[in-house]
N, C-alpha and C positions, 0 to 999 in steps of 0.2 A: 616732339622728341621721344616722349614713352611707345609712342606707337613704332617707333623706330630699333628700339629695343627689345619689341615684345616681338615683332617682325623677325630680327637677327635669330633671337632666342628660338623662335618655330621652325627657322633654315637649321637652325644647327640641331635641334632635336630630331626632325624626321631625314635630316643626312648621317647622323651617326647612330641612330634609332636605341637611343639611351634609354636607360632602365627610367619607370616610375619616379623615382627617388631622385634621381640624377634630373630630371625632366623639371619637379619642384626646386631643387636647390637651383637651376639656371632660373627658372622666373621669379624667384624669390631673389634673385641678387642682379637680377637684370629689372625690376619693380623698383629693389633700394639702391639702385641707381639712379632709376629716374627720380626719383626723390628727395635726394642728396645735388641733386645737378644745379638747381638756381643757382649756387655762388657762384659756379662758371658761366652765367648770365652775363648781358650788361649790367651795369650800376644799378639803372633805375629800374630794370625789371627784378634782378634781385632785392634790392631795398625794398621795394612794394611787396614783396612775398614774405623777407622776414619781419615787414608792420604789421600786413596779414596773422601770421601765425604766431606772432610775438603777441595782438591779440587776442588771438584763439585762446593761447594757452593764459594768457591774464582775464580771458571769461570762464575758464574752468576751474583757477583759482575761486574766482569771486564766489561760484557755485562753491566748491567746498567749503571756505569761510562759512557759507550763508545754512550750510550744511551741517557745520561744527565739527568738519573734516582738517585733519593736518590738512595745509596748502604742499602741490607736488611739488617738485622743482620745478623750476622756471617759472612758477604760475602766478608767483605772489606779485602786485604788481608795484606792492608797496617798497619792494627790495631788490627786483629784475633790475641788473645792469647791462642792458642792452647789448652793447661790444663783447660784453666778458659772457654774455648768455649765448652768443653765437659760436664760442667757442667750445663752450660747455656742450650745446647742443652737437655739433660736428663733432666734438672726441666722444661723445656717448653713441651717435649713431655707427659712428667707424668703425668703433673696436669695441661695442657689445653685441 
């Protein structure tokens, strides 16, 4: 699907022949798109992405702990509430 994205994004940069600037803000929000896309998956391909990265982020907790680093959000695994982390994480990615 990103490769489908990254495709539209290069049709529409060399048809309207956009500035620089104009050229990064399209791949940068055609990128955070595809990155955001899993929940519009099926079930179990989504599911399998946020255990994925729901671990990712409770090994880079664990590193900071082991670091003597505050833990970031979502990372601590001791207090991650899964359902309520998905949520946290999509309103953080949409609208910052």
């Amino acid at each position: 699907m990103t490769s489908v994205y990254i495709c539209v994004c290069v049709c529409v940069c060399r048809v309207l022949h956009l500035l620089e600037k104009e050229r990064h803000t399209i791949f940068k929000n055609l990128l955070h798109m595809a990155d955001v896309s899993h929940p519009g998956k099926l079930w179990h391909l989504h599911h399998e992405w946020t255990v994925r990265i729901t671990e990712e982020f409770h090994r880079q907790g664990d590193t900071e702990l082991e670091m003597g680093l505050p833990i970031s959000p979502l990372c601590d695994r001791t207090s991650t509430n899964l359902p309520n982390s998905q949520i946290c994480k999509i309103s953080f990615i949409l609208f910052y």
